[in-house]
VOGU-3710 file (C-alpha; in Angstrom, 3 decimals, decimal comma):
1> xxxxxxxxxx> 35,316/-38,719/-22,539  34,722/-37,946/-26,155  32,609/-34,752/-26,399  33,535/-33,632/-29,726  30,334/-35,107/-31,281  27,963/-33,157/-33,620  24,062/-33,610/-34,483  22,182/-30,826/-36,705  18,922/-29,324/-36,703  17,722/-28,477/-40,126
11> xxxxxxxxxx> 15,649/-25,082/-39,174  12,480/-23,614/-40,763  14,641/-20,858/-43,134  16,547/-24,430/-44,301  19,735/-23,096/-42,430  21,373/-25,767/-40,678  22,759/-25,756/-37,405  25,346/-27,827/-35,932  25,197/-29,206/-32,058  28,101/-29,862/-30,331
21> xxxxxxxxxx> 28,539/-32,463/-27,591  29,387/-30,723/-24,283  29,546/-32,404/-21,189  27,583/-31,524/-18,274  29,004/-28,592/-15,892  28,375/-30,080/-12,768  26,852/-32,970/-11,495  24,070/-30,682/-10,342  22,712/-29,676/-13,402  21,972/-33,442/-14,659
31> xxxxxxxxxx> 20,432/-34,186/-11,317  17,834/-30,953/-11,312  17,073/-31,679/-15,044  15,948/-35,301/-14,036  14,048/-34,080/-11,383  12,499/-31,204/-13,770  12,169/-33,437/-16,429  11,493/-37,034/-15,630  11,491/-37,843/-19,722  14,763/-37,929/-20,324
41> xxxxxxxxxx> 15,027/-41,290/-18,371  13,828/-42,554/-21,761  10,815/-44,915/-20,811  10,006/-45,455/-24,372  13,390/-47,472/-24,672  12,784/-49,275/-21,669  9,740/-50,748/-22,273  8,767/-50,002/-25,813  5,145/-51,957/-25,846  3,950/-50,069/-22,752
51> xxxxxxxxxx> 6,569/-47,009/-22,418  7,262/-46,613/-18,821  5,531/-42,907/-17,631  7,521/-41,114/-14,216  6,191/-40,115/-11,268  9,151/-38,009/-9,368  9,285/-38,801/-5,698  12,092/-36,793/-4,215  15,408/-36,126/-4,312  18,128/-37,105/-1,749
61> xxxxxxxxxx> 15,792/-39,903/-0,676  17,230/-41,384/3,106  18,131/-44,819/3,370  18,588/-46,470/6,310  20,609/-49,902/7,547  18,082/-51,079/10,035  15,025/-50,791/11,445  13,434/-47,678/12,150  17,107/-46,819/11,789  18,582/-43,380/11,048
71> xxxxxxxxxx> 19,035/-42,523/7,123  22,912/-43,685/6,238  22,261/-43,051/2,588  21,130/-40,748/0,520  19,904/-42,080/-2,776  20,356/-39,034/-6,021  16,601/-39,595/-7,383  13,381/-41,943/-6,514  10,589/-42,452/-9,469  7,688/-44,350/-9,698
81> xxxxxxxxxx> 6,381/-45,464/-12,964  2,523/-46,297/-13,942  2,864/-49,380/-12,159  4,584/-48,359/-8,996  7,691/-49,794/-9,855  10,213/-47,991/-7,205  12,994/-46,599/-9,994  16,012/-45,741/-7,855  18,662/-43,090/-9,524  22,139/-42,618/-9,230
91> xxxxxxxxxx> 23,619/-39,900/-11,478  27,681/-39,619/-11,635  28,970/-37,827/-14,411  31,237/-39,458/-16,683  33,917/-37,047/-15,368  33,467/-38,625/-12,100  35,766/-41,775/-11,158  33,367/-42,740/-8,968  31,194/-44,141/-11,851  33,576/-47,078/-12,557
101> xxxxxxxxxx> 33,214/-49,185/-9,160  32,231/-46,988/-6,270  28,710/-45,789/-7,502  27,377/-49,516/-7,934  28,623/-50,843/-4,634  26,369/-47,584/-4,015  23,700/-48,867/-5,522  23,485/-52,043/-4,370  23,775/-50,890/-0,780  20,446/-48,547/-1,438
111> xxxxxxxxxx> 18,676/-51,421/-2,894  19,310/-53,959/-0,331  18,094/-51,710/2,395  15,622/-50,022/0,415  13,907/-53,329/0,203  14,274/-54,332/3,949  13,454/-50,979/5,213  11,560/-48,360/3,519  8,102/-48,771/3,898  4,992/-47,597/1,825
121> xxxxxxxxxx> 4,770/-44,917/3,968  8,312/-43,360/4,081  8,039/-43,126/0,145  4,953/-41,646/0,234  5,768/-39,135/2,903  8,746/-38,268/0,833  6,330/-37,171/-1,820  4,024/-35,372/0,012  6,915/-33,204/1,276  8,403/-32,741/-2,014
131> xxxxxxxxxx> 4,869/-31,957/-3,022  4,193/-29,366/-0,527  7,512/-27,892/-1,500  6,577/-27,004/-5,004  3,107/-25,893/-3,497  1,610/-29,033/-5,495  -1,204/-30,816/-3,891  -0,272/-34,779/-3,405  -3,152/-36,343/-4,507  -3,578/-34,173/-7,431
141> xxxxxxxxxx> -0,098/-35,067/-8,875  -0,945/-38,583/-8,342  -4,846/-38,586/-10,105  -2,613/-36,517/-12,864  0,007/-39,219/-13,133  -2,926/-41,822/-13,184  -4,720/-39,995/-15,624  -7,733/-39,130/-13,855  -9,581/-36,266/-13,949  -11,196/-35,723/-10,398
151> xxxxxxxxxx> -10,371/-36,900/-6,240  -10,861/-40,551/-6,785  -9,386/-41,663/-3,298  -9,999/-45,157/-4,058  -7,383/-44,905/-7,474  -4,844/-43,132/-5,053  -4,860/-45,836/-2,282  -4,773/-48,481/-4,577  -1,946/-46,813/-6,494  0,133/-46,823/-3,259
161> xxxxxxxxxx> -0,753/-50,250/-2,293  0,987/-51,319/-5,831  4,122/-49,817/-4,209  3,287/-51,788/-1,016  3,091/-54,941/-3,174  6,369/-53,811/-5,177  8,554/-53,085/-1,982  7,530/-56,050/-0,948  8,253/-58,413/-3,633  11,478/-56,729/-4,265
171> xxxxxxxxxx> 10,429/-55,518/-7,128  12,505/-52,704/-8,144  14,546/-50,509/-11,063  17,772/-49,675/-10,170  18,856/-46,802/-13,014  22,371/-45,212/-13,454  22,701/-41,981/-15,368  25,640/-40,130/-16,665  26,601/-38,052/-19,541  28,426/-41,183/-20,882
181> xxxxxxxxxx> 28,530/-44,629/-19,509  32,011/-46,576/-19,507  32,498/-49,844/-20,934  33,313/-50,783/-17,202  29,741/-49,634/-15,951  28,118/-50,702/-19,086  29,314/-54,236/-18,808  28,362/-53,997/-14,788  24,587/-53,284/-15,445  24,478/-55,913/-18,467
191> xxxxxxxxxx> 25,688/-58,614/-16,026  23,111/-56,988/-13,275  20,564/-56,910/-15,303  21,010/-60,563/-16,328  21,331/-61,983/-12,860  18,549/-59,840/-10,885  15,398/-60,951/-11,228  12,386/-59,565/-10,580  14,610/-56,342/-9,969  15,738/-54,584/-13,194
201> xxxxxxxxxx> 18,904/-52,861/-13,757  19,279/-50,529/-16,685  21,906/-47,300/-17,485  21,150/-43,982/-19,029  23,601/-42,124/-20,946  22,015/-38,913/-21,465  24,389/-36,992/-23,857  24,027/-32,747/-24,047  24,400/-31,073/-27,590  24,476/-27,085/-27,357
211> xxxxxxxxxx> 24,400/-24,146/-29,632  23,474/-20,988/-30,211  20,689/-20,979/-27,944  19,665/-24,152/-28,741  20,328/-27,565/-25,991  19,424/-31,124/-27,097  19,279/-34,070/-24,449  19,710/-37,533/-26,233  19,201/-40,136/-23,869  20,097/-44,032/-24,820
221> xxxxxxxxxx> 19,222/-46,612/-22,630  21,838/-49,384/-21,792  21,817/-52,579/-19,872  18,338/-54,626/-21,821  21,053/-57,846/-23,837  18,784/-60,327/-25,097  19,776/-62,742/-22,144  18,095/-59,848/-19,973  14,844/-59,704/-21,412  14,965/-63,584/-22,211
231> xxxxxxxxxx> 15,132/-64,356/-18,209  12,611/-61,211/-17,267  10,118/-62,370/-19,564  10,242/-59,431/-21,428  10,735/-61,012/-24,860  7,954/-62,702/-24,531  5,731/-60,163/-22,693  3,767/-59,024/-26,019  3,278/-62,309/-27,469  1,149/-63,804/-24,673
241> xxxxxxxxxx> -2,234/-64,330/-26,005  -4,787/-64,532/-23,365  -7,972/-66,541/-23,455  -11,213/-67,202/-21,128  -9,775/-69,869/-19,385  -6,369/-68,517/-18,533  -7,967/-64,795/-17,740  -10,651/-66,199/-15,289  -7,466/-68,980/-13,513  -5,499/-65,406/-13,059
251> xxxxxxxxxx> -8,393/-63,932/-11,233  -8,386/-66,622/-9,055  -5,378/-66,950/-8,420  -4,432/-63,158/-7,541  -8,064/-62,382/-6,346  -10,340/-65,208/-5,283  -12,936/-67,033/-6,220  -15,431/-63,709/-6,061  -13,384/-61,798/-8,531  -12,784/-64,744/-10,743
261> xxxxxxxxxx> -16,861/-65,550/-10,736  -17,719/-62,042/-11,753  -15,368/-62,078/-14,696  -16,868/-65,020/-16,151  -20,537/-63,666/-15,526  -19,280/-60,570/-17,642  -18,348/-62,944/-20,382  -21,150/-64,794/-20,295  -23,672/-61,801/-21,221  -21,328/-59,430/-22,728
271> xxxxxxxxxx> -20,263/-62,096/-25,486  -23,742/-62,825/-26,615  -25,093/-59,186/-26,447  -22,157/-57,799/-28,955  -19,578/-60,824/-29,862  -16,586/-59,195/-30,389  -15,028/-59,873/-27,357  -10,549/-59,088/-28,108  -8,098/-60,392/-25,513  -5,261/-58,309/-24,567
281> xxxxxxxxxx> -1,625/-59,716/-24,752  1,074/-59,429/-21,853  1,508/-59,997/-18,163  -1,262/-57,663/-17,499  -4,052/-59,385/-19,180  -7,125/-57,894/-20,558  -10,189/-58,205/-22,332  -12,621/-55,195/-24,265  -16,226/-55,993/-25,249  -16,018/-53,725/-28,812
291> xxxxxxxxxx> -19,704/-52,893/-30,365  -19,364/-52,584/-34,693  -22,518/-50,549/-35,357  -21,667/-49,749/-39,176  -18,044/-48,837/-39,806  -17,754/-47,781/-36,033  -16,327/-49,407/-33,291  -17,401/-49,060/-29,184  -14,972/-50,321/-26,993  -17,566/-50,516/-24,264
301> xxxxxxxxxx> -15,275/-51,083/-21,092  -12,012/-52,997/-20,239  -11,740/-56,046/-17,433  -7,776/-56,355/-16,477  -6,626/-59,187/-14,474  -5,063/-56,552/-11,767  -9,275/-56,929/-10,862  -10,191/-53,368/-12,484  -12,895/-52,513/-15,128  -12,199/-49,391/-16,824
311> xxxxxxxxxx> -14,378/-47,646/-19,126  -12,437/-45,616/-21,896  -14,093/-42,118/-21,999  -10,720/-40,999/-23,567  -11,795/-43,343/-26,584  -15,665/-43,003/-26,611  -15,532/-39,071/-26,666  -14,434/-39,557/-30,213  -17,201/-41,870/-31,576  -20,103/-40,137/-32,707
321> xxxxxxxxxx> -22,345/-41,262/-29,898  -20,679/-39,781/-27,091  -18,543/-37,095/-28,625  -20,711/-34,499/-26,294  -19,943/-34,593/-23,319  -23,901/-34,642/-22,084  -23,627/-38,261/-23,127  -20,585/-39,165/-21,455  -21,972/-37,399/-18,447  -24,863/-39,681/-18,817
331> xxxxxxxxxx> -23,466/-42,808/-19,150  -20,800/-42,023/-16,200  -23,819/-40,978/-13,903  -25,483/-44,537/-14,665  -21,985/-46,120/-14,037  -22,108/-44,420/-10,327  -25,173/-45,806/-9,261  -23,286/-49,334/-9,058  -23,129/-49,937/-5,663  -19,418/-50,095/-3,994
341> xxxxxxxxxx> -18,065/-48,207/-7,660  -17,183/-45,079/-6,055  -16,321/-43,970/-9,658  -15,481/-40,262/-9,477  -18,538/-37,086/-10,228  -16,255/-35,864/-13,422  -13,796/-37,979/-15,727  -15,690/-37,324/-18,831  -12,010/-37,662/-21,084  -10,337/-40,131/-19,024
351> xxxxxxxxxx> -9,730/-43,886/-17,633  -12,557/-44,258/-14,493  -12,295/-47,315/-13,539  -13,882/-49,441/-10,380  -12,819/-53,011/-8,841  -14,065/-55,596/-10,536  -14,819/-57,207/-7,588  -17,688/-55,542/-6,272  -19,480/-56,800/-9,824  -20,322/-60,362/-7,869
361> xxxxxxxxxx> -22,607/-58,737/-6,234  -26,229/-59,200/-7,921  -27,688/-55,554/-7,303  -24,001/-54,515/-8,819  -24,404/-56,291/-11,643  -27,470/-55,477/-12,934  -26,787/-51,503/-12,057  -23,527/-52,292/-14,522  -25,375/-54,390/-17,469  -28,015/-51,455/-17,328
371> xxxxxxxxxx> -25,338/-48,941/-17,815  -23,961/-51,277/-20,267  -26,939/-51,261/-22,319  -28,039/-47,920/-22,226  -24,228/-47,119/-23,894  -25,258/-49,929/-26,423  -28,699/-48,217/-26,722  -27,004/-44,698/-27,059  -24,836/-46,213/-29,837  -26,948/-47,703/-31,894
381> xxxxxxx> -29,755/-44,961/-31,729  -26,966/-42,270/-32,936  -26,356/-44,168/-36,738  -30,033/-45,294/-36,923  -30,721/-41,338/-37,182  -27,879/-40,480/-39,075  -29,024/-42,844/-42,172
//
């Protein structure tokens, strides 16, 4: 390994100070900075349209070989990102001959079985423990991860069925880190990556520059060629322009006829009450009803094809309607009196969101276009008396 590298950092008295590549003392060290700092795993260069976001599990994770087996493995780190993606972690340093042969046959033995026999609920007991071991409350970390502000069981459960659904359709992230990745590896994972699908297989070389009392992590993904992303989809994934037709065949599809009939009764009345109606791109399609009154724009709510409506209190609390939070109390208190919404008492800066679902119902409905309106009525009201 080459650890004679240098990077600078030009400081504030225009001094500049020079980095130098050290490896990694011990194996130990990389694996308790993942765990402290799940960032380094470098989600921005995995998925740079929708930068994957970590959700640390547990270390030393069992695996077993059979059912309701004992644990014969013991996988390094286990991550979930925002879309409960199960990200298993191996870390080797580069020091390590392991890393050229020994640590994927590794790998491949924890995904196989990880698959076959984990369950939903051995992943999320493995968190809860973890949790209770830092003295962090479960569902908090999770309504944190999610973004949301207050106990919204509903957003938790559903969170964990996405791992359910993940498990099983096998699909996975299988991530090796080390200091420095070998040709060896890195032509491994590239061939992995190519052949796996819907699993992923990536590498991250996370490289340590020290001085003075200064330490830099650089991490650099490896593992995404273009034949990679070309079968996964992913070089495509931005590009896909969705439309009525297509949005409201998806609901169907994943959610039934119910969920697909309340979508298009959304459209119906939300594209004649404000007309700007802008259609997300991506596997995760999306549409947002956006209000222009004068140079502003409301993005009212948000209707994904995973059957959720969302209304974006992070974005409203900046427009000049609901920038106090009175009025976003307001609006959220007319948004709870939709029957099945179980929207939570306070997420006055956040995502709340509710099934979309439970809009087919008539008495639903109407509770949600009044809400609706009274946002539109809010809205307009604010720049009639600012003229």
């Amino acid at each position: 390994m080459q650890s004679n590298g240098k990077i600078y950092v030009l400081r504030d008295d225009q001094t500049l100070q020079a980095l130098v590549q050290q490896p990694f003392q011990n194996e130990e060290l990389l694996q308790s900075l993942l765990a402290k700092y799940p960032d380094v795993l470098a989600g921005e260069q995995i998925d740079e349209a929708s930068p994957r976001r970590w959700l640390f599990v547990s270390r030393e994770v069992g695996v077993p070989n059979e059912p309701e087996g004992s644990e014969r493995w013991s996988l390094d780190h286990l991550f979930l990102d925002q879309d409960a993606i199960p990200t298993l972690v191996e870390v080797k340093r580069s020091s390590d001959g392991r890393i050229r042969r020994e640590v994927v046959g590794q790998m491949l033995d924890y995904a196989a079985n990880a698959v076959v026999y984990w369950s939903v609920e051995t992943i999320r007991a493995a968190f809860d423990a973890a949790c209770q071991q830092r003295g962090a409350n479960p569902e908090e970390a999770v309504l944190r991860f999610l973004e949301s502000e207050s106990a919204d069981e509903n957003a938790v459960e559903a969170f964990w069925g996405r791992v359910k659904t993940n498990l099983q359709a096998k699909r996975i992230r299988l991530v090796f880190v080390a200091d420095e990745i070998p040709p060896e590896l890195r032509r491994i994972i590239e061939f992995l990556n190519e052949q796996m699908d819907p699993a992923e297989v990536l590498g991250v070389e996370v490289r340590q520059f020290v001085g003075d009392d200064l330490r830099t992590l650089v991490p650099r993904v490896v593992g995404q060629t273009a034949d990679a992303e070309r079968a996964k989809g992913a070089g495509t994934r931005e590009k896909r322009e969705w439309n009525r037709d297509s949005f409201i065949a998806e609901m169907e599809s994943r959610h039934g006829v119910d969920a697909a009939e309340a979508a298009g009764r959304i459209l119906d009345w939300i594209e004649q009450r404000v007309g700007n109606v802008r259609w997300g791109q991506g596997n995760n399609g999306s549409f947002t009803p956006v209000l222009q009154v004068g140079d502003v724009e409301y993005p009212l709510f948000r209707v994904y094809v995973s059957n959720c409506v969302e209304i974006p209190m992070r974005f409203l609390k900046d427009k000049p309607a609901f920038q106090m939070e009175d009025k976003r109390r307001a609006f959220l208190a007319r948004l709870k009196e939709i029957p099945g919404a179980n929207l939570p008492a306070e997420n006055l800066t956040g995502l709340p969101s509710l099934p979309l679902s439970v809009l087919h119902e008539g008495e639903a409905f109407a509770a949600f276009q009044r809400a609706i309106e009274w946002a539109i009525h809010e809205a307009e009201g604010t720049a009639r008396r600012s003229e």
